[in-house]
mmCIF file as Biopython writes it, N, C-alpha, C and O atoms, coordinates in Angstrom:
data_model
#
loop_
_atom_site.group_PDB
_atom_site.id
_atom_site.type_symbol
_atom_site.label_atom_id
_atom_site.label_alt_id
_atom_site.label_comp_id
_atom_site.label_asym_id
_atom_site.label_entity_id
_atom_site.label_seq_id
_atom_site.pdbx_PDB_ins_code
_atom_site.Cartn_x
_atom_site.Cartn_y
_atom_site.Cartn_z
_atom_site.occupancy
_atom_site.B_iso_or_equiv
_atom_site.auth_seq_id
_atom_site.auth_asym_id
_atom_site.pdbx_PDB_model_num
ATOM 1   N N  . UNK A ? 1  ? -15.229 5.408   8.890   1.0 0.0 1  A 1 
ATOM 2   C CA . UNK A ? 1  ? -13.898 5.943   8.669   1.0 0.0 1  A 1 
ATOM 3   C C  . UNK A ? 1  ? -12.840 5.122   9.420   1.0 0.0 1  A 1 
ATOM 4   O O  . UNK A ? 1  ? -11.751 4.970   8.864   1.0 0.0 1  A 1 
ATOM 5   N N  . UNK A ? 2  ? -12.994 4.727   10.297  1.0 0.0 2  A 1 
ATOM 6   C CA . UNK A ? 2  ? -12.373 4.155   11.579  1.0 0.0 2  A 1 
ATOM 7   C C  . UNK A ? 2  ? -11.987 2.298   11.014  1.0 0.0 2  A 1 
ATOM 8   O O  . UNK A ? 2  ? -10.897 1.728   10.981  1.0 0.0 2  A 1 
ATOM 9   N N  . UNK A ? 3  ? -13.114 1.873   10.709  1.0 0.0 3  A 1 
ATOM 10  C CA . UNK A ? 3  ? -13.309 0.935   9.953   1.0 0.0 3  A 1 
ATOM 11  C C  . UNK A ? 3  ? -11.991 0.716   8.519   1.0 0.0 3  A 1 
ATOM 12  O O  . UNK A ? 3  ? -11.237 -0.251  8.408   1.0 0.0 3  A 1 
ATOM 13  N N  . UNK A ? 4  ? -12.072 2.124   7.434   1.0 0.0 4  A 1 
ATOM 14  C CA . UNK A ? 4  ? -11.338 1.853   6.610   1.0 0.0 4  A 1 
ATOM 15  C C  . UNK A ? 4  ? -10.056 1.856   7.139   1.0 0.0 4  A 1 
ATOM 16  O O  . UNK A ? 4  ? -9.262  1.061   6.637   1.0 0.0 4  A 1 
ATOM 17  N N  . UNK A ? 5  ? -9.715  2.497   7.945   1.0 0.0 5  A 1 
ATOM 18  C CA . UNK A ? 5  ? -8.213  2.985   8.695   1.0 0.0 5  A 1 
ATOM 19  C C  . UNK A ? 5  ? -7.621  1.488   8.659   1.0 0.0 5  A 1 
ATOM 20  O O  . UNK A ? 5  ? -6.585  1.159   8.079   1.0 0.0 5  A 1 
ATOM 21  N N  . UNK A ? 6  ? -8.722  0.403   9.600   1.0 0.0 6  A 1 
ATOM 22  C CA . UNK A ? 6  ? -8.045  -1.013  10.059  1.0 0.0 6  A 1 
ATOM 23  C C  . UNK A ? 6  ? -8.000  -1.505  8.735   1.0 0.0 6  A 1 
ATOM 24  O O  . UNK A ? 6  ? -6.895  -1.877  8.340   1.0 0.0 6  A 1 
ATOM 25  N N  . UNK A ? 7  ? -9.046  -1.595  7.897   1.0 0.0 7  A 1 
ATOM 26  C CA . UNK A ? 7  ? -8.629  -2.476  6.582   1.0 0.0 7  A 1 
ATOM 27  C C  . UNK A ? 7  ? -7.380  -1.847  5.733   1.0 0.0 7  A 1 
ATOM 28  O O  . UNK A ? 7  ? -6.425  -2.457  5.254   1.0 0.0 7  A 1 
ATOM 29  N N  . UNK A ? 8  ? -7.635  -0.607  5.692   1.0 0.0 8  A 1 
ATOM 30  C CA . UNK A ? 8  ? -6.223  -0.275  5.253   1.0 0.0 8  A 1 
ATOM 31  C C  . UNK A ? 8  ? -4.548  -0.404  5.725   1.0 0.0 8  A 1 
ATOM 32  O O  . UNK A ? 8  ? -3.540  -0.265  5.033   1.0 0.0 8  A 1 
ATOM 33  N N  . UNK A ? 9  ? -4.688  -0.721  7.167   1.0 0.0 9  A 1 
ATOM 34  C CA . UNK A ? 9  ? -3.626  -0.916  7.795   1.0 0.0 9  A 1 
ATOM 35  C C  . UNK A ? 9  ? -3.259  -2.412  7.361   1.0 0.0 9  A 1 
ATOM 36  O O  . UNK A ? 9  ? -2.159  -2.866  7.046   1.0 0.0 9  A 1 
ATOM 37  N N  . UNK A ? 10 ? -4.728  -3.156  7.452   1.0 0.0 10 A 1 
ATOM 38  C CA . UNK A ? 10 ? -4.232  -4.547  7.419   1.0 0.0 10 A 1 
ATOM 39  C C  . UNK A ? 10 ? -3.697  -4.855  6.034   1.0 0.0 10 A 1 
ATOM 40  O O  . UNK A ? 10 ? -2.963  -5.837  5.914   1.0 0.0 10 A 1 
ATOM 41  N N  . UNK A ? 11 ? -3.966  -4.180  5.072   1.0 0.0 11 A 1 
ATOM 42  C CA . UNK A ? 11 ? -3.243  -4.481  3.692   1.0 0.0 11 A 1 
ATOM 43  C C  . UNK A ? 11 ? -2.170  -3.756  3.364   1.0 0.0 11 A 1 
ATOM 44  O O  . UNK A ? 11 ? -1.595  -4.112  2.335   1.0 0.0 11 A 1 
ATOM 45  N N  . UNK A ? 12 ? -1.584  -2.522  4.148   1.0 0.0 12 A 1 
ATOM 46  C CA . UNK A ? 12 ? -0.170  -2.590  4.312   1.0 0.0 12 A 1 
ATOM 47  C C  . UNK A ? 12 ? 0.418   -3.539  5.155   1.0 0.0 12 A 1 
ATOM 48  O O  . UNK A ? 12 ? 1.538   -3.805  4.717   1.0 0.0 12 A 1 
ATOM 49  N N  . UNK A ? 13 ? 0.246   -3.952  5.823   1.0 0.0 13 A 1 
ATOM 50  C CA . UNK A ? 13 ? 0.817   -5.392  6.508   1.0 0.0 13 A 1 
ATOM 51  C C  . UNK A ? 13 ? 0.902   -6.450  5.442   1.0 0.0 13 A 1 
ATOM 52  O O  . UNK A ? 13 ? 2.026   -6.739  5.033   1.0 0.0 13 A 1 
ATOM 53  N N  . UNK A ? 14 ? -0.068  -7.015  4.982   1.0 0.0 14 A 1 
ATOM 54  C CA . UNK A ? 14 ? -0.021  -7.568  3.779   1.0 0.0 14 A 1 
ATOM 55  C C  . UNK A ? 14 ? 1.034   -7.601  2.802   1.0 0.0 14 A 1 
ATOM 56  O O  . UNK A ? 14 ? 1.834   -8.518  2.615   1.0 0.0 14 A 1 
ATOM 57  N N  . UNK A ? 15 ? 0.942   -6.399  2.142   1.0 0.0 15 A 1 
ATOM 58  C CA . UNK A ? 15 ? 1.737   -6.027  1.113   1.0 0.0 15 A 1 
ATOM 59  C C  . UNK A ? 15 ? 3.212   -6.232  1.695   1.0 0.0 15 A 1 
ATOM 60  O O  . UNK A ? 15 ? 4.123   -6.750  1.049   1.0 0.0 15 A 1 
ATOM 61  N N  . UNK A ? 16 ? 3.338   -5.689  3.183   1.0 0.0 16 A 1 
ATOM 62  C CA . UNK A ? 16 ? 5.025   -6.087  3.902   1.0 0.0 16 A 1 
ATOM 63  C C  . UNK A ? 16 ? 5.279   -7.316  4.173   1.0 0.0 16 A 1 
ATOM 64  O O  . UNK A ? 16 ? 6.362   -7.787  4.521   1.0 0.0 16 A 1 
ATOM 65  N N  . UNK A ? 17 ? 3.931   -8.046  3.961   1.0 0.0 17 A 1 
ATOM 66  C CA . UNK A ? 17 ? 3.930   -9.388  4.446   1.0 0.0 17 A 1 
ATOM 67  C C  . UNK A ? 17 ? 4.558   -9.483  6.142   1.0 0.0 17 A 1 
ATOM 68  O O  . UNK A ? 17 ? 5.474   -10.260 6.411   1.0 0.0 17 A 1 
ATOM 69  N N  . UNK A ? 18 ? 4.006   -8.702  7.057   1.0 0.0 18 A 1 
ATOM 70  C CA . UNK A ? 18 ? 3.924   -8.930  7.946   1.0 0.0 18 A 1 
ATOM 71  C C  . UNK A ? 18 ? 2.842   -8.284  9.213   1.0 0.0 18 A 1 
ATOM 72  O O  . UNK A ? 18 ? 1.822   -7.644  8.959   1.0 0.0 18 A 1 
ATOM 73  N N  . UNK A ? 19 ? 3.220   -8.542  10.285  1.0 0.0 19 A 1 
ATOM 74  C CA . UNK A ? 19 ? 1.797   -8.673  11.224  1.0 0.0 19 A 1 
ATOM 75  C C  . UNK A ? 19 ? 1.575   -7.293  11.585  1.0 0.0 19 A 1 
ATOM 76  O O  . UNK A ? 19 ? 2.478   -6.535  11.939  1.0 0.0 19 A 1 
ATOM 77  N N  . UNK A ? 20 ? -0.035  -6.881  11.457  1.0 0.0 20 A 1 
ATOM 78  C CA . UNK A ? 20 ? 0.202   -5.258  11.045  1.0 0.0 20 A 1 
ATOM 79  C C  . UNK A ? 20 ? 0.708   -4.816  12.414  1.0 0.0 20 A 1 
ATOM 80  O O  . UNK A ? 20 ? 0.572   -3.602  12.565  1.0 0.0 20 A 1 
ATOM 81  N N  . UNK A ? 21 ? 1.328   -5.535  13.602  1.0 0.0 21 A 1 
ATOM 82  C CA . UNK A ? 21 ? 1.865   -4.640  14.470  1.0 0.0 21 A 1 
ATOM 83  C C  . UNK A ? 21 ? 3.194   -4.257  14.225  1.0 0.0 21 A 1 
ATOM 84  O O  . UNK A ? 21 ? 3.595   -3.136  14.537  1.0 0.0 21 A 1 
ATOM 85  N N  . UNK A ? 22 ? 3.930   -5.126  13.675  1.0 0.0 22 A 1 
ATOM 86  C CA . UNK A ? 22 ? 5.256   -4.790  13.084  1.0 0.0 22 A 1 
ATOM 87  C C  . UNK A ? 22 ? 5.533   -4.041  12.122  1.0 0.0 22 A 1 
ATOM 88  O O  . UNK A ? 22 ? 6.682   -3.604  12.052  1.0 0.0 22 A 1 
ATOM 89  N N  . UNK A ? 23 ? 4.253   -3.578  10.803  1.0 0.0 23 A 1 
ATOM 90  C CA . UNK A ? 23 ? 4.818   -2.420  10.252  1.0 0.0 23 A 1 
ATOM 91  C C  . UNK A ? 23 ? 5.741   -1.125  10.444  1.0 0.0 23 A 1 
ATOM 92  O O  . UNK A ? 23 ? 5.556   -0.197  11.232  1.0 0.0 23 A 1 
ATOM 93  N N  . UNK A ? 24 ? 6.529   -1.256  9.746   1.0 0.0 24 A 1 
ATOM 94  C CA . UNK A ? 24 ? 7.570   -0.384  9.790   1.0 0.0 24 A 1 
ATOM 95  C C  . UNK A ? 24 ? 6.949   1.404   10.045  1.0 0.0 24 A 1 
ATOM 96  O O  . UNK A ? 24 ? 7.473   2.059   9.144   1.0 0.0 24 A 1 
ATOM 97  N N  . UNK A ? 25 ? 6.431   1.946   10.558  1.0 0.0 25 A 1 
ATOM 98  C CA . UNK A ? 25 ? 5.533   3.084   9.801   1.0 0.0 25 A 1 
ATOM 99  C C  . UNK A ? 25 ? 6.335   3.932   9.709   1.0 0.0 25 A 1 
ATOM 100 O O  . UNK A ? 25 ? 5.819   4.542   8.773   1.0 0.0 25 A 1 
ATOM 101 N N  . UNK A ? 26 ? 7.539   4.680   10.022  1.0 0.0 26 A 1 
ATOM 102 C CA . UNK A ? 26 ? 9.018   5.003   9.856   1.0 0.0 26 A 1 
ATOM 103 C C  . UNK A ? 26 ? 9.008   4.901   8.320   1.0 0.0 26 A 1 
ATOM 104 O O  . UNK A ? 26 ? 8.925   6.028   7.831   1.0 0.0 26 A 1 
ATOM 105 N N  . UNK A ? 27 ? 9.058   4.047   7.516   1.0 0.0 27 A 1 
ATOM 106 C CA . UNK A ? 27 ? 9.287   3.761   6.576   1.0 0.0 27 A 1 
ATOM 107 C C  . UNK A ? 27 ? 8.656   4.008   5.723   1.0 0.0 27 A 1 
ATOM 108 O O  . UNK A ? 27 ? 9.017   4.550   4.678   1.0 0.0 27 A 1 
ATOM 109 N N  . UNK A ? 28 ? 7.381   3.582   6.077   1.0 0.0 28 A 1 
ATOM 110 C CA . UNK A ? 28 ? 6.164   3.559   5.069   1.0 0.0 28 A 1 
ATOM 111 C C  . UNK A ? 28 ? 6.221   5.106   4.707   1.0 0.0 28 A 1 
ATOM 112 O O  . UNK A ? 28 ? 6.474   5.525   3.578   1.0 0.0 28 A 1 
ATOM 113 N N  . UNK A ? 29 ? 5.898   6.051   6.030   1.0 0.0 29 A 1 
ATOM 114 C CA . UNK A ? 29 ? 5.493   7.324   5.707   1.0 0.0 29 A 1 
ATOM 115 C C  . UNK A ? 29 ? 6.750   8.048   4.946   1.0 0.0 29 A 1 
ATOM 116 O O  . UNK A ? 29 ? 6.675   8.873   4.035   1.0 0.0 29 A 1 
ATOM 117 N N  . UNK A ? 30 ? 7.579   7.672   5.382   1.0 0.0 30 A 1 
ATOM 118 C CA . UNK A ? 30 ? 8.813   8.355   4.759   1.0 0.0 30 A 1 
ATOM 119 C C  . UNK A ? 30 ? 9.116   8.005   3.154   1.0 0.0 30 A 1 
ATOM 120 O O  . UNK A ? 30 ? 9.784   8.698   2.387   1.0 0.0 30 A 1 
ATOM 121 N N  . UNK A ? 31 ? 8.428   6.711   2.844   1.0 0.0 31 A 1 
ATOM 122 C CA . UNK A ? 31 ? 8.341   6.565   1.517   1.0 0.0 31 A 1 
ATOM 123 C C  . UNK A ? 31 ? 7.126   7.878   0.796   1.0 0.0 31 A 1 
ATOM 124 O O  . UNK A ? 31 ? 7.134   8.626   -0.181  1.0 0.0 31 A 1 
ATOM 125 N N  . UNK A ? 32 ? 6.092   7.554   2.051   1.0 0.0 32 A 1 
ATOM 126 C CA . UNK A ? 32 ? 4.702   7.995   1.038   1.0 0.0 32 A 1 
ATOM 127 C C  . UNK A ? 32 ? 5.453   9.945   1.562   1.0 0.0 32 A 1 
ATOM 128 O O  . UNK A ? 32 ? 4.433   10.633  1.505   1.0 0.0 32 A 1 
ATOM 129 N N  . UNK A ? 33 ? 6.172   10.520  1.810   1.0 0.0 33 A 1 
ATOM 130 C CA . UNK A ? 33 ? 6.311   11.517  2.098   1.0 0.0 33 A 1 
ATOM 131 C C  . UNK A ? 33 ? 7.515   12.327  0.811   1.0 0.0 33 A 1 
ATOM 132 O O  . UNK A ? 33 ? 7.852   13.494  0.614   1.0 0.0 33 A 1 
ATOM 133 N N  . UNK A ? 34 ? 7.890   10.942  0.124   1.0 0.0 34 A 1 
ATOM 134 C CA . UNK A ? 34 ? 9.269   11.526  -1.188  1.0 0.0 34 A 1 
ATOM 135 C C  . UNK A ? 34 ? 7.952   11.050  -2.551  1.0 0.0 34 A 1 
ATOM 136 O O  . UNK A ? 34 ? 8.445   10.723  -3.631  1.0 0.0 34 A 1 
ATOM 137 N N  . UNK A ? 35 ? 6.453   11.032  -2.452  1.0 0.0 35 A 1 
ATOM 138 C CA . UNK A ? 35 ? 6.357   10.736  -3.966  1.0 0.0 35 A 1 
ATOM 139 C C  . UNK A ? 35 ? 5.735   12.220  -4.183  1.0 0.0 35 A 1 
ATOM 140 O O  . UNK A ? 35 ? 4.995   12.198  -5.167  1.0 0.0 35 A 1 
ATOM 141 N N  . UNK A ? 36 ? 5.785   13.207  -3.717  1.0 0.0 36 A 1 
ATOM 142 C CA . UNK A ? 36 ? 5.879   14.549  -4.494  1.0 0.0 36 A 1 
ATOM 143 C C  . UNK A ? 36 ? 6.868   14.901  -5.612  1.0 0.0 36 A 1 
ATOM 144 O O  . UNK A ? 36 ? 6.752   15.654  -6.579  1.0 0.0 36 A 1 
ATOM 145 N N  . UNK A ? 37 ? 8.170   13.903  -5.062  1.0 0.0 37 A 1 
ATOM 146 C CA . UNK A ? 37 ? 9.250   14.092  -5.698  1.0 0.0 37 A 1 
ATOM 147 C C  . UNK A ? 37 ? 9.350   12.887  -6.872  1.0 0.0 37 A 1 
ATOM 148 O O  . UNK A ? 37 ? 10.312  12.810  -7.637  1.0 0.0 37 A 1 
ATOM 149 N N  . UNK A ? 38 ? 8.553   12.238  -6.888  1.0 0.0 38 A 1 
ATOM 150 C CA . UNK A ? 38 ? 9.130   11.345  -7.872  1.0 0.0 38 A 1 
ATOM 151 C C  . UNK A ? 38 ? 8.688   11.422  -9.751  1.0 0.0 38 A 1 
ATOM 152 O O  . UNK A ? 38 ? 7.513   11.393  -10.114 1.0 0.0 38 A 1 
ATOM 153 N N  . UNK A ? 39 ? 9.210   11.466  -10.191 1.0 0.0 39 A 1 
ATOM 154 C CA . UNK A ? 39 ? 8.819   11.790  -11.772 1.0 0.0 39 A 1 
ATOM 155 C C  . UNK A ? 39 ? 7.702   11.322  -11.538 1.0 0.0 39 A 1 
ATOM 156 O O  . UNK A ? 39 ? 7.283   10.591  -10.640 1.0 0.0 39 A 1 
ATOM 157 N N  . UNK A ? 40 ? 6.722   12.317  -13.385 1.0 0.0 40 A 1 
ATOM 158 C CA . UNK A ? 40 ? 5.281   11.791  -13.690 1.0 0.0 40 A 1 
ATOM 159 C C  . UNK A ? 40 ? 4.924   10.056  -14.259 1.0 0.0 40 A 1 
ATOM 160 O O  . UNK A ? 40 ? 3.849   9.456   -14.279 1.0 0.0 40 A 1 
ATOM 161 N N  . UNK A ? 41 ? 6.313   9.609   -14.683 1.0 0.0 41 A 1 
ATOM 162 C CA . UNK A ? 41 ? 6.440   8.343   -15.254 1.0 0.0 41 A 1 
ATOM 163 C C  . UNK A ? 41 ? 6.669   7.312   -14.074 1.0 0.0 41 A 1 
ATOM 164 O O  . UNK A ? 41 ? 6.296   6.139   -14.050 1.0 0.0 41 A 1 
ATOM 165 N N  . UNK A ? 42 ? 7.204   7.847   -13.325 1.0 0.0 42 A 1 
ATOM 166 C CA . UNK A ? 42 ? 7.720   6.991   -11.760 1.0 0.0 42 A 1 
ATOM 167 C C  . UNK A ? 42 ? 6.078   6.605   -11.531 1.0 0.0 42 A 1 
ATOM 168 O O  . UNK A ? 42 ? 5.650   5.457   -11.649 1.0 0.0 42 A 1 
ATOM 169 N N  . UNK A ? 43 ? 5.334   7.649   -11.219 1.0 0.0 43 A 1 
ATOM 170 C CA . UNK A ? 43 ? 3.986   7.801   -10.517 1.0 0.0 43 A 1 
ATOM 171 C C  . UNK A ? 43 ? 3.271   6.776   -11.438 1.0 0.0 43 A 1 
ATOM 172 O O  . UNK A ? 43 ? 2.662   5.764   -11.089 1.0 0.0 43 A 1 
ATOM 173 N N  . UNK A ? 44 ? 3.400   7.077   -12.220 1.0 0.0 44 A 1 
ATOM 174 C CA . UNK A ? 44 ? 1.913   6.136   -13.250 1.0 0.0 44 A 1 
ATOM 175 C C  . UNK A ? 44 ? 2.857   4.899   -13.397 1.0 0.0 44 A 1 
ATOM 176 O O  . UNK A ? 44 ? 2.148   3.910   -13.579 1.0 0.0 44 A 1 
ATOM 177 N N  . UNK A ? 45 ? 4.208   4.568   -13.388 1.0 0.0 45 A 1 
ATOM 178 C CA . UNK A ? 45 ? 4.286   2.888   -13.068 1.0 0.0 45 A 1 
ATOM 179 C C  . UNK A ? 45 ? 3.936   2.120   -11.752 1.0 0.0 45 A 1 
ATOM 180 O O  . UNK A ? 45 ? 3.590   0.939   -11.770 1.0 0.0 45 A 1 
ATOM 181 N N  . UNK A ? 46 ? 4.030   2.755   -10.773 1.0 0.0 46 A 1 
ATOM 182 C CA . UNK A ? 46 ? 3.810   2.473   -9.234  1.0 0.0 46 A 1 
ATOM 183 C C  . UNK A ? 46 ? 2.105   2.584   -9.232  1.0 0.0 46 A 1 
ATOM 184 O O  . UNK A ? 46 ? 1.452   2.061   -8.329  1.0 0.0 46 A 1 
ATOM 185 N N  . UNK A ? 47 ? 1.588   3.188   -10.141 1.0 0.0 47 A 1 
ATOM 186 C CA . UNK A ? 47 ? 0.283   3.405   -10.130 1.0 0.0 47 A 1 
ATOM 187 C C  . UNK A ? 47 ? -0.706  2.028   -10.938 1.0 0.0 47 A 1 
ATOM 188 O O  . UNK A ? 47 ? -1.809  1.535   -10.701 1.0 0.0 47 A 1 
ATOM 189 N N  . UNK A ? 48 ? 0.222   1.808   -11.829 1.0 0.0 48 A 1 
ATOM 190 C CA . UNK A ? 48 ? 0.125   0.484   -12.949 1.0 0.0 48 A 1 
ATOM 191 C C  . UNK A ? 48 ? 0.041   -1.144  -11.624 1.0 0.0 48 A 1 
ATOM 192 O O  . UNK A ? 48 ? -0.874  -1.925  -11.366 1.0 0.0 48 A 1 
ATOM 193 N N  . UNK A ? 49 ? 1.645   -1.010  -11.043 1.0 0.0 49 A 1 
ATOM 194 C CA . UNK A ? 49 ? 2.325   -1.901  -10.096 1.0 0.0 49 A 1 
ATOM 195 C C  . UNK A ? 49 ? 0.878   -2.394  -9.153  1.0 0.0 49 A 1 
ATOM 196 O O  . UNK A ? 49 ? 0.289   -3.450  -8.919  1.0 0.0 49 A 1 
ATOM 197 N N  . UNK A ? 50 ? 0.702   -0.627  -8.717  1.0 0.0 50 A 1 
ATOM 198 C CA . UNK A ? 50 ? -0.684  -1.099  -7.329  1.0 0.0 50 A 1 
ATOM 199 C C  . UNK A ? 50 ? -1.984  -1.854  -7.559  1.0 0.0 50 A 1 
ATOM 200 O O  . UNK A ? 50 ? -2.720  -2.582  -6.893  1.0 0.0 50 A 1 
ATOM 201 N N  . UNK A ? 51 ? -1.941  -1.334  -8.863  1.0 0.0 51 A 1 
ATOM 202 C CA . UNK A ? 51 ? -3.743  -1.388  -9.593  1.0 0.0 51 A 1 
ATOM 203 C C  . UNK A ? 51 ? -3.323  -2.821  -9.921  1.0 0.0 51 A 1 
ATOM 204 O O  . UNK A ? 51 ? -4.413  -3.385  -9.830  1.0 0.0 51 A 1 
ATOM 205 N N  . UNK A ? 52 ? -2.336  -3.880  -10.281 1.0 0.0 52 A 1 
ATOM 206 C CA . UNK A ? 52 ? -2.400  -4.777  -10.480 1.0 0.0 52 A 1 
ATOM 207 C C  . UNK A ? 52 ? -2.507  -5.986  -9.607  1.0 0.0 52 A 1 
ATOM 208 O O  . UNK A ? 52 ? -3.015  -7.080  -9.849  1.0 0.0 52 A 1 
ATOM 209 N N  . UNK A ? 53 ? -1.711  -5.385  -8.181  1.0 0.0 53 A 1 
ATOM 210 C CA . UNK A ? 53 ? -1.694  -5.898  -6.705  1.0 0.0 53 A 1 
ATOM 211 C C  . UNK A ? 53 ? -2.798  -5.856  -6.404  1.0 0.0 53 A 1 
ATOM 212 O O  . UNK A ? 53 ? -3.212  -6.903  -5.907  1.0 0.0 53 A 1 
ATOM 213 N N  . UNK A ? 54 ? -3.737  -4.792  -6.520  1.0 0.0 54 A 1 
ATOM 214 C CA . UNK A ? 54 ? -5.386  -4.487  -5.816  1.0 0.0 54 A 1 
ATOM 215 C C  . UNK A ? 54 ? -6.016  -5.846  -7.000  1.0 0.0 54 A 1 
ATOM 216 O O  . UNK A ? 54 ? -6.628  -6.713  -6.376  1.0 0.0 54 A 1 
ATOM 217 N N  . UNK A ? 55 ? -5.974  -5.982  -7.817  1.0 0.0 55 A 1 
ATOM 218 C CA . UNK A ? 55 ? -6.489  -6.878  -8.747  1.0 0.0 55 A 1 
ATOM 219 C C  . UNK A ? 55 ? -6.439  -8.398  -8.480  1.0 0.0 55 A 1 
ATOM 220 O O  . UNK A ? 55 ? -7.210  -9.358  -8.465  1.0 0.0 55 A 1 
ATOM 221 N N  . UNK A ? 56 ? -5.037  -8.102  -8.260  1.0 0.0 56 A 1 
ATOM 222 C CA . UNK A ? 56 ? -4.950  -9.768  -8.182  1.0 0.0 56 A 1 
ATOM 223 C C  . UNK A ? 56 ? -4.823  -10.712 -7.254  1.0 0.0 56 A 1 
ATOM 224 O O  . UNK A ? 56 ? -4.880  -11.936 -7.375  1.0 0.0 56 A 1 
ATOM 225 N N  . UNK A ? 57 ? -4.525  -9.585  -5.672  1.0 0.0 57 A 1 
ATOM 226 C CA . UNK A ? 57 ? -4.285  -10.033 -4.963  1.0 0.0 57 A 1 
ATOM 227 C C  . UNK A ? 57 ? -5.578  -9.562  -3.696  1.0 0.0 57 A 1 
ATOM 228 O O  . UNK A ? 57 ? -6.315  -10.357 -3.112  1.0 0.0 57 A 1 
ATOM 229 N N  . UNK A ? 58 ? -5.558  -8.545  -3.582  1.0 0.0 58 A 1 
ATOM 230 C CA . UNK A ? 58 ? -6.621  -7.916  -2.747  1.0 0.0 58 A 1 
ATOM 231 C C  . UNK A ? 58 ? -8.232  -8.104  -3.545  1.0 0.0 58 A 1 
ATOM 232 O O  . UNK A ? 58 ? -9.133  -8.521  -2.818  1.0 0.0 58 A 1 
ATOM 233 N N  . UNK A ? 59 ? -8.437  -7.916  -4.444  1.0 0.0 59 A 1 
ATOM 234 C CA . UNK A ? 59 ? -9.793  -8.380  -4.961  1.0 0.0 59 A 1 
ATOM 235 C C  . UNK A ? 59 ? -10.216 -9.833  -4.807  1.0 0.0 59 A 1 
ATOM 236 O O  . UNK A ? 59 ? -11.212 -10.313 -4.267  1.0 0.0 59 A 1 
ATOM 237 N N  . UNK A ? 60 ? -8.936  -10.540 -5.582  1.0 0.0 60 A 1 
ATOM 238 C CA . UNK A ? 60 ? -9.397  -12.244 -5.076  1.0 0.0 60 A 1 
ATOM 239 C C  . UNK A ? 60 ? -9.546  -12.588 -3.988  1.0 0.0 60 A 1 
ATOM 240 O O  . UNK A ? 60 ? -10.117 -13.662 -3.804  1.0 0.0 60 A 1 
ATOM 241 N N  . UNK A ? 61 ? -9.022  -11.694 -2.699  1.0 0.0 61 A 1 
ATOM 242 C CA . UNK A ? 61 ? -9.481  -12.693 -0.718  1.0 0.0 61 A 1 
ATOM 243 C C  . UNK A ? 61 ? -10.498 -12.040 -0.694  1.0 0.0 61 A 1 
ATOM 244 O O  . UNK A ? 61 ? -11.094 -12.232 0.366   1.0 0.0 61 A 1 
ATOM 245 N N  . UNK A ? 62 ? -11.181 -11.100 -1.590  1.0 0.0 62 A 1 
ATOM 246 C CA . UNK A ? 62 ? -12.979 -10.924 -0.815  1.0 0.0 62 A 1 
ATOM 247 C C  . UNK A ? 62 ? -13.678 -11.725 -1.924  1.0 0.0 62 A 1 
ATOM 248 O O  . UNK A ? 62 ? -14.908 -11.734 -1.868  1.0 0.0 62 A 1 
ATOM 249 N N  . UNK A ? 63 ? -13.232 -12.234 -2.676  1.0 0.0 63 A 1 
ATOM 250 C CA . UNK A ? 63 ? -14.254 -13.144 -3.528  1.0 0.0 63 A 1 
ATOM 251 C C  . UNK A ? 63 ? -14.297 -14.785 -2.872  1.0 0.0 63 A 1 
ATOM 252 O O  . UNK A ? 63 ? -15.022 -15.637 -3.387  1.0 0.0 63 A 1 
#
């Protein structure tokens, strides 16, 4: 569990393109804290957006 926490941290750093000590987390959470609110169409494009980032970008550095 502990394990996924760091890989997951390190690919929000990533994605900010910066060093995961500088993540904003202010930000981050306050984003991930308004998508209750965001339309069903909002959700499944951001959902489209990620799945294509995990694809193309995060799948290709473990290959």
């Amino acid at each position: 569990n502990t394990r996924k926490k760091i890989i997951f941290g390190a690919e929000v750093a990533k994605v900010l393109e910066c060093d995961i000590s500088y993540v904003d987390k202010e930000l981050v959470f306050g984003v991930l804290l308004n998508i209750p609110n965001l339309h069903e169409s909002d959700v499944d494009a951001y959902k489209a957006q990620g799945q294509a980032y995990i694809e193309s970008v995060l799948n290709k550095s473990k290959s």
